[in-house]
C-alpha positions as CSV (number, residue, x, y, z in Angstrom):
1,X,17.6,35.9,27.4
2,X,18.0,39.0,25.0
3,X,20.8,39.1,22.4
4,X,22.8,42.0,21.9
5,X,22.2,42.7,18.1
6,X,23.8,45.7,16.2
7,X,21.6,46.7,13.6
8,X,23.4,45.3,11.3
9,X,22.4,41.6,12.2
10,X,19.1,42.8,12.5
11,X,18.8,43.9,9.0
12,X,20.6,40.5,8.1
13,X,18.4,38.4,10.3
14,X,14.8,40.6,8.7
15,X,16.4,40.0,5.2
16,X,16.7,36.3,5.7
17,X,13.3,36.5,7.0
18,X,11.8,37.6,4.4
19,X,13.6,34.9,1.9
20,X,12.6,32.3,4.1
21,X,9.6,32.3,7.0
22,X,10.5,29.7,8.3
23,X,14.3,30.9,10.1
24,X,14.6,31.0,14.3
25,X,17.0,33.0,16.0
26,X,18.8,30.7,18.4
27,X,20.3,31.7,21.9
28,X,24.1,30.1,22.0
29,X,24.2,29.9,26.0
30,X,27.9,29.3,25.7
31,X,28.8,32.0,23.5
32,X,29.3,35.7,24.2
33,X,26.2,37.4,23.5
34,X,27.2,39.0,20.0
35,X,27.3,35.7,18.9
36,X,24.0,33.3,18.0
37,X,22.5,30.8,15.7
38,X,20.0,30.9,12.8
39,X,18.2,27.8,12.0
40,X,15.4,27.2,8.9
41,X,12.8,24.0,8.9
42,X,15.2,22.3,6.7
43,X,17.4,22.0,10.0
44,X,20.4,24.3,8.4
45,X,22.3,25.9,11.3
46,X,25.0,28.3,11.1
47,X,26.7,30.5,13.8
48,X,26.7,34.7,13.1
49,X,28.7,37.0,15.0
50,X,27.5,40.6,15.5
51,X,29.8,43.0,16.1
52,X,30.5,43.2,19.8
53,X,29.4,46.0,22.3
54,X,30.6,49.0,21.8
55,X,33.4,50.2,24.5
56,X,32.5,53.2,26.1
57,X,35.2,53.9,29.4
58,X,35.1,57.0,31.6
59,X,37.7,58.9,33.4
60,X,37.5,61.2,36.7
61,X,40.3,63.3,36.3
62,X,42.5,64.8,33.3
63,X,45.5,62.6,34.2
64,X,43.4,59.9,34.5
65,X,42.0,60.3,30.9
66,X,45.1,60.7,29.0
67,X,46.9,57.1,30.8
68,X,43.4,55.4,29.9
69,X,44.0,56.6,26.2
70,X,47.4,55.6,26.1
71,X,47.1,52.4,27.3
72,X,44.5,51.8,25.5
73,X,45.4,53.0,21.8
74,X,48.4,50.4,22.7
75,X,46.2,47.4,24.1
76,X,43.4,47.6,20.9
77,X,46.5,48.1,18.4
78,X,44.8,51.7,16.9
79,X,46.4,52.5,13.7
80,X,46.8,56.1,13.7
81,X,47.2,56.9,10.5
82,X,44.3,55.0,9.3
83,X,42.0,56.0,11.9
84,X,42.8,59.5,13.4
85,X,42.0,58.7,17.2
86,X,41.2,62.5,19.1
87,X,40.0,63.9,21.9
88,X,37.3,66.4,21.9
89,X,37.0,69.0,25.0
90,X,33.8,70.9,25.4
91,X,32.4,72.6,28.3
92,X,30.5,69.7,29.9
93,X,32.7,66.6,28.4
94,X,36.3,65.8,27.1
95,X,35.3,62.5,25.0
96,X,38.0,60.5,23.5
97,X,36.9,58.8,19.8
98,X,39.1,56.0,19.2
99,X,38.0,56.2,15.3
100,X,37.6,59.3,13.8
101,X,37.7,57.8,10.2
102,X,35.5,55.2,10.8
103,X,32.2,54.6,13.0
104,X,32.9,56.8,16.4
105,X,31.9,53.7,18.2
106,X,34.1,53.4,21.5
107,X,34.6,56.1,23.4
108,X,36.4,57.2,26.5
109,X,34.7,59.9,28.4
110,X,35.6,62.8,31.1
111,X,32.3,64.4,32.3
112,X,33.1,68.1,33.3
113,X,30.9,68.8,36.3
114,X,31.0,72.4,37.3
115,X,31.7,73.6,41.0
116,X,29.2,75.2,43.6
117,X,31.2,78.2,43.5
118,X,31.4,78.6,39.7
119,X,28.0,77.8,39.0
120,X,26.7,80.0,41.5
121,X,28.4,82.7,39.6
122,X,26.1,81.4,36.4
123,X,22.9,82.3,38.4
124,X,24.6,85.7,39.9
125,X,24.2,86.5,36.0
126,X,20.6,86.2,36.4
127,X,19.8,87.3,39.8
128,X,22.7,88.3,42.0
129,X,20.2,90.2,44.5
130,X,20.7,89.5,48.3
131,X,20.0,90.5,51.5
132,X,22.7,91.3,53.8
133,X,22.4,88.0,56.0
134,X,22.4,86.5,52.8
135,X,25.7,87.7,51.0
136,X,27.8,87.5,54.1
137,X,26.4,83.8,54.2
138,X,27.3,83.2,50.5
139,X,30.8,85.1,51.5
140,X,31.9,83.2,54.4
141,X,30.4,79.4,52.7
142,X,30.1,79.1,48.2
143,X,32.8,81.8,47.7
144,X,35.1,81.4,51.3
145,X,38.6,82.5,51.2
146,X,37.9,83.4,47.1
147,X,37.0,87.2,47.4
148,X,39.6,90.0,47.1
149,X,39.7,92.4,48.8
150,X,39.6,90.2,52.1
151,X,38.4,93.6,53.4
152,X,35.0,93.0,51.4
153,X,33.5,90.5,53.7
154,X,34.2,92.3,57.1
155,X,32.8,95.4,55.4
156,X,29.3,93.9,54.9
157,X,28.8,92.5,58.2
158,X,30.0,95.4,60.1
159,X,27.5,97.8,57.6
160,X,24.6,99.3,59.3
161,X,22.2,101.1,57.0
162,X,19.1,103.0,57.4
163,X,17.1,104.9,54.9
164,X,16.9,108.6,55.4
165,X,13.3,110.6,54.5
166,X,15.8,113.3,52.4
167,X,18.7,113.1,50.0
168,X,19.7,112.3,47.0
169,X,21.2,108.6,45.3
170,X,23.6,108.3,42.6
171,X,24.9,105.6,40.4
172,X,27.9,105.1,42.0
173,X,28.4,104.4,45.4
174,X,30.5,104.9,48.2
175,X,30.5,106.7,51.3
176,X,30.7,110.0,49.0
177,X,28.3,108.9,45.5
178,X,25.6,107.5,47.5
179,X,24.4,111.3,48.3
180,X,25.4,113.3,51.5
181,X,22.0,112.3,53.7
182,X,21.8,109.3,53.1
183,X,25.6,108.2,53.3
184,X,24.9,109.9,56.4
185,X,22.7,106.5,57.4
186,X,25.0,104.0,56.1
187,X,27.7,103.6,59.1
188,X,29.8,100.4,60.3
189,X,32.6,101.0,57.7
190,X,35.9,103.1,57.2
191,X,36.2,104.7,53.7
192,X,34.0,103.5,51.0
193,X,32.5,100.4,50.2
194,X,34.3,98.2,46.9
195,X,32.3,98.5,44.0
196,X,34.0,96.2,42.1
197,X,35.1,92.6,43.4
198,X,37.1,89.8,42.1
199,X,36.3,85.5,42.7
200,X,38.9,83.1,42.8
201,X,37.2,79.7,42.1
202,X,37.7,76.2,40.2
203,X,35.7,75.9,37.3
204,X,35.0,72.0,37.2
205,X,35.5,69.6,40.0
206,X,37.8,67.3,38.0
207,X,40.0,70.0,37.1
208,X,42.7,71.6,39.3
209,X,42.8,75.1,37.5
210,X,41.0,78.4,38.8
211,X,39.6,81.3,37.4
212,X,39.4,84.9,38.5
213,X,36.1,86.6,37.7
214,X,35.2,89.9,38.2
215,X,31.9,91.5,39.8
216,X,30.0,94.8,40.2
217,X,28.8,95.6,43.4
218,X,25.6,97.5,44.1
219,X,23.9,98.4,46.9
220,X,20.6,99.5,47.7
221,X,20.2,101.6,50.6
222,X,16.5,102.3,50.0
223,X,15.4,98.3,50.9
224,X,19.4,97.0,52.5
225,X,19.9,94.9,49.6
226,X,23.0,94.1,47.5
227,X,23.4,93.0,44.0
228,X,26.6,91.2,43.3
229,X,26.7,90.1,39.4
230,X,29.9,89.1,37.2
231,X,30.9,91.7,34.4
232,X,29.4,91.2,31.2
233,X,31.4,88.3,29.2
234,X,33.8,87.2,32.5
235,X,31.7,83.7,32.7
236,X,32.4,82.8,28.7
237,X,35.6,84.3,29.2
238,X,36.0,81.8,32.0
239,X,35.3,78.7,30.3
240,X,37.6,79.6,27.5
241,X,40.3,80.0,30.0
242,X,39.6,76.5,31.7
243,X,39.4,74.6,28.3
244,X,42.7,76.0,26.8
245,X,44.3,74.5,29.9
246,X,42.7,71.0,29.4
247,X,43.8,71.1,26.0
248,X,47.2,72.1,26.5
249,X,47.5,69.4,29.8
250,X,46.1,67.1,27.3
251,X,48.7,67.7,24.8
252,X,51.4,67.1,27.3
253,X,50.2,63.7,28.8
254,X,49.3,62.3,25.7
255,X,51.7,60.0,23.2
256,X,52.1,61.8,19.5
257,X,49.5,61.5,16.8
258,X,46.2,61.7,19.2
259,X,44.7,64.9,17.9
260,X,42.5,67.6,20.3
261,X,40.1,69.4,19.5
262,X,39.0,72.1,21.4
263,X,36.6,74.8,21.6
264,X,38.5,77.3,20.2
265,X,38.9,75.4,16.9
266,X,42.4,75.5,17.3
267,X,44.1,71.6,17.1
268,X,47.4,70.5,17.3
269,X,49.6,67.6,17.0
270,X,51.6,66.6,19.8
271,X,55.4,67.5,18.4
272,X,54.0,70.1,15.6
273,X,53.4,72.9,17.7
């Protein structure tokens, strides 16, 4: 059977050790396992208690978190002026410390686990290139019912292009920018194709709070290909957005004097603000 030692009885046990070769570490089978015997030749026995396990709880959902620390700071008697119990959010945890002060041992945890839709956005900042199969696949599935316009999707299905052997292509596009030949070969739609779209989607799946994110649209008419990529700083703007609203949920579920911390450095105390 294998004791659960801190590493403080482990120092204690190697110091006592080295006083004495002759101790044994003795399994209580009876006893919790933080607790255990030490024995020398000279048949001395006496009982030592480690400190126990540490406590580490986890949470599924924001409510969930903030009854689990309030019933808990109650139930282990926290002092809260002597140990400063807060809650930490980040962008892949919320972890509540129940000692600040002290030795951070127990925790209760909320892992953030981010959506299909929201982290498919992540990779659109690296590659956001499809083909037209493709995006009206990714329309009508990962982002479905999220895209405005609603015109957006119809357009790209009904689009029919095909590349010209003359004319010129511009920056821009639309039925007008992309060049008069070869807007000449891009048919299926009335009026001109967005070039900026917005997605509606939930950040984490444990949260119930969207974000709107803004992308550019692109589209190649050379090789029928469309690039779809957020706007430079929408995703960290994003996760700002969704942590200020765990904070301030937080700060409305939870009893006075458990501080959070969040990632914008700001912290308040429940009453203060």
């Amino acid at each position: 059977m294998t004791t659960n030692l801190d590493q403080c009885a482990i120092a204690e046990v190697a110091s006592l050790a080295r006083d004495a070769n002759r101790l044994q570490v003795v399994d209580l089978p009876r006893e919790p396992e933080h607790v255990y015997g030490i024995s020398d030749a000279g048949e001395k026995f006496r009982a030592v208690e480690a400190r126990p396990p540490v406590r580490a709880y986890q949470a599924f959902t924001i409510v969930g978190l903030a009854q689990q620390i309030n019933a808990l700071k109650d139930v282990l008697n926290v002092d809260i002026a002597a140990n400063l119990p807060g809650v930490f959010v980040g962008t892949e945890s919320v972890i509540f410390v129940f000692n600040e002060i002290d030795d951070r041992r127990h925790t209760s945890t909320l892992k953030l686990n981010k959506t299909s839709p929201f982290q498919a956005l992540i990779d659109m900042e690296k590659d956001g290139l499809y083909g037209q199969s493709d995006l009206v696949m990714a329309l009508r599935t990962t982002f479905a019912r999220s895209v405005s316009p609603e015109s957006f999707l119809p357009a790209i299905r009904k689009l029919k292009m095909a590349l010209s052997a003359e004319g010129d292509s511009q920056i821009t596009h639309g039925r007008e920018s992309m060049g008069n030949k070869i807007t000449a070969e891009v048919s299926g739609i009335d009026g001109a194709l967005a070039e900026e779209i917005k997605i509606t989607v939930p950040v984490y799946d444990e949260v119930e709070f969207k974000v709107t994110i803004e992308c550019a649209v692109h589209v190649n008419v050379t090789n029928a290909t469309f690039v779809v990529k957020p706007l430079a700083g929408e995703i960290a703007r994003s996760l700002r957005e969704v942590n200020a609203h765990i904070e301030k949920e937080l700060r409305e579920l939870l009893d006075e004097g458990c501080e959070v911390y969040g990632a914008s450095a700001f912290c308040v105390r429940k009453g203060m603000a």
